[in-house]
Every structure is written in structure tokens, then in C-alpha cells.
N, C-alpha and C positions, 0 to 999 in steps of 0.2 A: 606783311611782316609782323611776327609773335614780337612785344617786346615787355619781360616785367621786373620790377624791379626785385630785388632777392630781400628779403627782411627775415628777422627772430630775434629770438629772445638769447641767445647764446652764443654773438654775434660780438665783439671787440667793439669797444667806442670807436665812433670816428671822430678825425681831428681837424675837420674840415665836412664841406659843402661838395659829398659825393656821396654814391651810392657804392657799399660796400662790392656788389656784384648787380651784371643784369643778366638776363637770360634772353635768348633772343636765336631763331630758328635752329634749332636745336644744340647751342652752344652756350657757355655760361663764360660770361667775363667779368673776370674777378681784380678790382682794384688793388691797391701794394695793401699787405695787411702786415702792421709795422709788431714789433715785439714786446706789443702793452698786454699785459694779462686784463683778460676781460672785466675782471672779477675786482680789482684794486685800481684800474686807470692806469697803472705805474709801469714803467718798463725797467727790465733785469738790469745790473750794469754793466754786464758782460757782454760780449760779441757772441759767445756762446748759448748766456740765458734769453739774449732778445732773438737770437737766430730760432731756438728749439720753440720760443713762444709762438714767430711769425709763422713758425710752420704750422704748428698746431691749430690758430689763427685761422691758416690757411685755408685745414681740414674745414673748420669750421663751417666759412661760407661756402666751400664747397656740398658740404653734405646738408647746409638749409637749402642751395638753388637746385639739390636733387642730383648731385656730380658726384666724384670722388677722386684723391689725388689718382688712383689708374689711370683715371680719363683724361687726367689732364695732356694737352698735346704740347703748350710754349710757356715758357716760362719769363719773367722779366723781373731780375733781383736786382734793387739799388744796396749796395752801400757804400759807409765813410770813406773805409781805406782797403785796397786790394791786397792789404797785407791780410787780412781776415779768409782770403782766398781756400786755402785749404781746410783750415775750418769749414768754410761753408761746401766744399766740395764733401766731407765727410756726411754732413748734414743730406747734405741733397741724394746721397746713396744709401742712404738709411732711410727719407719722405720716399723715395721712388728706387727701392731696389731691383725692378727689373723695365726696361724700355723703357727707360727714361725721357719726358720731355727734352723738344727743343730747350734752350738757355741763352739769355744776354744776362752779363751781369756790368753794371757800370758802377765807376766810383764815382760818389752826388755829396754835395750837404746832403744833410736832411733835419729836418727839425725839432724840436723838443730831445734833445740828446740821444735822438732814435742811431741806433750803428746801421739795421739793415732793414728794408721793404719790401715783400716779394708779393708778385702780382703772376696772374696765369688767364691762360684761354684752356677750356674745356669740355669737352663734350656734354651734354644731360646723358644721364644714364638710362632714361626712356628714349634716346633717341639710337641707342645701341638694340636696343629691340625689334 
């Protein structure tokens, strides 16, 4: 079995004793990547600014472990309140507007005043070749 860990330089702090992404027979699994701008540690205070951040976030470790949201196949979004629901449905059709990932979204704590966490499985995109 392939297994490595995903690193870069353009990659969100983490806030915790994990690996942003691993990659592993040709698939890339991506831990929740909460709504901190990379760039300031700080997260928006909106449900709307941290959702556009975690996405973007998202892109992020995808396109260091060699993926992209296409690829992605399932999705796993925590957040606060399910009232953010459609928010984050607008969201999510805009990150993936065509064949969309699978999706769970649950409502969690989560910590440091984080609203939302989105986490994904995805293909490598050499492994499409």
C-alpha cells in the first residue's frame, strides 16, 4: 500500500495533531478544513465568510495532494446549526456545479468559534490517467 502524507506551503494552519490530507492508492483523503484564512490564522464571522473560506481551503489541499474538487467523490461537512442549511446548499453548487459528490452534513460543536468543517475523499488525478 502507497501511503503519503499531503504538505505545502499554501495549506490553512492546523488546529490540532493531524494531517491535513493523506494520499493513499490512488485516492486523497482530506481532513475537515475549517474557515481560517490561511494567511491571518483568524476565521470570518459569518456562516457565509467561514463556509467560502473552508471551501476554498478545501481547493487548496486538494490541488497540493494532486486532486481537484471534480474528483472529489464524498463529502463530510460538520456544522453548528442546520439552520445554515441552505446557505451551505448554495455553497456547495457553486464548489461542485456539475455531478456532485456524495454528502453528510451533521450538526457538531465545533471549536474555536468555527460555524462549519468540510472534509472529502477524492480521487488523484494521475490516477484518472
Amino acid at each position: 500500500m502507497s501511503r503519503q502524507v499531503v504538505t505545502g506551503p499554501d495549506l490553512p494552519p492546523s488546529i490540532g495533531p493531524y494531517s491535513h490530507a493523506v494520499r493513499a492508492n490512488g485516492f486523497v483523503f482530506v481532513s475537515g478544513q475549517p474557515g481560517i484564512d490561511p494567511a491571518t490564522g483568524i476565521a470570518g464571522e459569518s456562516f457565509g465568510e467561514q463556509a467560502r473560506q473552508a471551501f476554498t481551503n478545501l481547493a487548496s489541499v486538494l490541488r497540493a495532494a494532486g486532486s481537484s474538487p471534480q474528483l472529489v467523490v464524498s463529502t463530510t461537512v460538520l456544522v453548528v446549526d442546520v439552520a445554515y442549511f441552505a446557505d451551505l446548499n448554495d455553497l456547495f453548487a457553486e464548489f461542485f456545479p456539475s455531478e456532485p459528490p456524495t454528502r453528510m452534513v451533521m450538526q457538531v460543536p465545533l471549536p474555536r468559534d468555527l460555524l462549519i468543517s468540510i472534509g472529502c475523499t477524492a480521487v488523484e488525478a494521475a490516477a484518472q490517467t
